[in-house]
N, C-alpha and C positions, 0 to 999 in steps of 0.2 A: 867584324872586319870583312867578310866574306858577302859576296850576290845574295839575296834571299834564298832559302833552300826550302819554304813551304808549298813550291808549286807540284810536289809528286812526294807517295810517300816511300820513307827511306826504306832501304831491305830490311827483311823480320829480322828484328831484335837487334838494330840497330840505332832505333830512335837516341840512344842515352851517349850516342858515340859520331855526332854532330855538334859543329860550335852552337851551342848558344848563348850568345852576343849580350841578350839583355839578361843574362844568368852569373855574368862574369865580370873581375876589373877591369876588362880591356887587356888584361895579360900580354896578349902577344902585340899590341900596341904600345908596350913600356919594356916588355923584358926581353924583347928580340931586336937587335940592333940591322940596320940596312940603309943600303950606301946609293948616291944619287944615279940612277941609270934610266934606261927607260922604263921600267919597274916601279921605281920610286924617286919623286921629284929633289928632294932634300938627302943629305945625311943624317944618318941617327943612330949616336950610340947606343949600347943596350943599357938598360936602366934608366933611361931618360925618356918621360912621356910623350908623343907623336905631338909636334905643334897643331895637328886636329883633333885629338881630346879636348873635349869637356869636361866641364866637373861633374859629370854624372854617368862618368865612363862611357860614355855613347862618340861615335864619330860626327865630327860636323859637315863631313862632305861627305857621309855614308852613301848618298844616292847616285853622286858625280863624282866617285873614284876614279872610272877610267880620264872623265875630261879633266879632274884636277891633277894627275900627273903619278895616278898614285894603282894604278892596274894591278901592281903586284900584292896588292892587300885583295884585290877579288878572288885572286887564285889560293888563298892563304886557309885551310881548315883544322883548328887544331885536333879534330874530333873529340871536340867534346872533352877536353883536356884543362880548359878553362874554366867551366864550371865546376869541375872536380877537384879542382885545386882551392878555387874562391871558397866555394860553400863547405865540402865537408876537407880537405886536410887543411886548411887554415880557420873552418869556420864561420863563414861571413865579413871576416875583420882581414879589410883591404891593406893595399900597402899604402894609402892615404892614412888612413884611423891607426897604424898600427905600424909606423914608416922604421921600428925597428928590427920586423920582421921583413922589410920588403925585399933585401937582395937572398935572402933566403926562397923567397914565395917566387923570384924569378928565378932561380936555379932549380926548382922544384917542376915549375914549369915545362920547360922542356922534357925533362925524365918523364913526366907524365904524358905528356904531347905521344912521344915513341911507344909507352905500353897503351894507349889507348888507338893508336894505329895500329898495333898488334892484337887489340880486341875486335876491332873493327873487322882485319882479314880473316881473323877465326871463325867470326861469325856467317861471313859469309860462305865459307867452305861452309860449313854447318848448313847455307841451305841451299845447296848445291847435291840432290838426290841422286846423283850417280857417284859419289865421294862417299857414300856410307861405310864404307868400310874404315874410313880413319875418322868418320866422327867421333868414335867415344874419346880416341886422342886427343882429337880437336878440343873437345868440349872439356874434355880433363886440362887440358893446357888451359884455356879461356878461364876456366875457374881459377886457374892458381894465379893466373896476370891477375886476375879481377880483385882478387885477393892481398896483391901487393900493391896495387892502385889504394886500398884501403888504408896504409899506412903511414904512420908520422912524416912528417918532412926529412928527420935525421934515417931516417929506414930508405925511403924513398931513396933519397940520393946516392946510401950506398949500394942500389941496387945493380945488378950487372945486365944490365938491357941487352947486351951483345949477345950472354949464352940464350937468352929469353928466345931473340930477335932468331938466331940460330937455328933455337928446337922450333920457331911458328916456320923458319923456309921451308924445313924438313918435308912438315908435315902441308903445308902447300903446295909444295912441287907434286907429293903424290894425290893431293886433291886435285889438281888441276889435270896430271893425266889421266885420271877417273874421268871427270869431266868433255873432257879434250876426245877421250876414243868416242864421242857418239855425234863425231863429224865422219863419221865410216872412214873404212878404208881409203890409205893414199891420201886422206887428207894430212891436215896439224902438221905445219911447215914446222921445222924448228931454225927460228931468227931468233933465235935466246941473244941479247945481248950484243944483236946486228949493228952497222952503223949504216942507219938510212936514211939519214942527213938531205934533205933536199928530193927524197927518192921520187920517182915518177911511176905512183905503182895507182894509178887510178883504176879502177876498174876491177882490183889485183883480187885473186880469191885469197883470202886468209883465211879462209872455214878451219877453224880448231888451231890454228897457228902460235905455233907458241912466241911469241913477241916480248917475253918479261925481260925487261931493262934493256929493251931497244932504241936509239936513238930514231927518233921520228918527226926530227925538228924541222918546219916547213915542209914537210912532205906532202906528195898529191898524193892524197886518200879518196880521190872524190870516184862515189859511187862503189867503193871495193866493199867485199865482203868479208866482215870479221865477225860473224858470228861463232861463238864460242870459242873466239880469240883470246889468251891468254896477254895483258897487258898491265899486268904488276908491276911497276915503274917505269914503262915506255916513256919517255920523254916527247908527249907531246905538243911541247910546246910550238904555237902557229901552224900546228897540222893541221889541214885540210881534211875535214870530215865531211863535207857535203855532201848529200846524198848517200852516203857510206850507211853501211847497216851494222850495228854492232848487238842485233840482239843478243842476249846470252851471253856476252863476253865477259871475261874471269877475269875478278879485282879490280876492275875501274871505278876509277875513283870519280866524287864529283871535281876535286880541285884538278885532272886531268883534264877532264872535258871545259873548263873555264881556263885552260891554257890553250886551247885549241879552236880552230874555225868552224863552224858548220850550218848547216842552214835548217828550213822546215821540214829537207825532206830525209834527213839526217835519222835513223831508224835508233832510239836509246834501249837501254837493257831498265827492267822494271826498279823501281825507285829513283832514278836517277832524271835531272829535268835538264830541262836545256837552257844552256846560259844568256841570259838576259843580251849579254850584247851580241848573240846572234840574232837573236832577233831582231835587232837594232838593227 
């Protein structure tokens, strides 16, 4: 569903927590429902296959997303949620081959979708070298998700993702101020949760700023400095990244930066590429 992601490689020990497309039934094309806006051209319940599937679970306008009306699949990653459902907790057997199981294998779906977000963030505190002190927590939680990812479909579902979701902030919030003091002194703004909706902060120093679940929607970002910027659900949707430097920045995601604007000279954090239609 998702822009090609082979153009940079992912952060360590993240390869297995990436969609892959040609690994899965098209899951989030049949079991997530979305409605006509500028996102997505059409209505579509959930349970019901995207009028661009194929029968070979592939998309027929994978390459002309954005021009066929359909954007909000570019920005869509399940990490890698899809294939861990298709091949080992159902086994290979789709909800095509197997259409008894299939409103099961889409509610199965998303619970996986959320603890493999949850793998995704642990891992990378893990390689975040000034966080050592909560890695062994880290890596002790990361095993126990990984651990219930393994499990039946009827386990799976009654799992409680909220405490899960809870114990991985914890343990994020104190990974990211580990991270965050080595913008020195006076830096690491805290915008925890700001509304910067349209903000006019071009140029703006963010060095260490904590930004987790800020509103940054059309915001001028252009040329500001976020390195080692803390942006765990910032909402940047049509922000302006251009020229912006976001080395080192904490939990960015790729499906962030594919809601967002930016150009060539747009500075990325290591694994992470730059979306196809900035380039454009």
């Amino acid at each position: 569903m998702t822009e090609a992601h082979q153009d940079a490689a992912p952060p360590p020990g993240t390869s297995a927590l990436r969609a892959d497309c040609g690994d899965c039934f098209a899951l989030c094309c049949v079991a997530l429902p979305f409605s006509a806006s500028a996102d997505f051209a059409v209505d579509k319940p959930a349970g019901r296959p995207c009028g661009n599937l194929r029968d070979d679970f592939r998309c027929g306008i994978h390459t002309r997303l954005r021009d066929g009306g359909f954007p909000g699949c570019t920005v869509y990653d399940c990490f890698g949620a899809g294939q861990k459902v298709s091949r080992v907790t159902f086994a290979g057997r789709s909800w095509r081959s197997a259409p008894g199981s299939a409103w099961q294998m889409f509610d199965v779906f998303p619970v996986m979708r959320q603890l493999h977000e949850l793998l995704w963030y642990l891992t990378a505190a893990l390689a975040l070298p000034p966080a050592r002190p909560v890695h062994p927590a880290a890596r002790a939680l990361r095993d126990e998700i990984e651990a219930v990812t393994l499990r039946d479909a009827e386990e799976l579902l009654g799992t409680d993702v909220a405490a899960l979701r809870g114990r991985t902030g914890e343990l994020l919030l104190r990974a990211s101020a580990l991270a965050r003091a080595g913008a020195g002194p006076g830096r690491g703004k805290n915008r925890r949760g700001a509304d910067l909706l349209g903000a006019g902060l071009a140029g703006a120093d963010l060095h260490g700023a904590d930004l987790r679940g800020a509103c940054l929607i059309a915001a001028d970002l252009r040329g500001a400095d976020l390195r080692l910027a803390d942006l765990l659900g910032a909402d940047l949707r049509d922000t302006d990244l251009s020229g912006a430097d976001l080395t080192g920045s904490i939990f960015l995601t790729q499906p962030q930066l594919q809601q967002a604007r930016g150009d060539a000279a747009t500075r990325l954090p290591s694994g992470l590429h730059r979306p196809a239609h900035w380039i454009a």
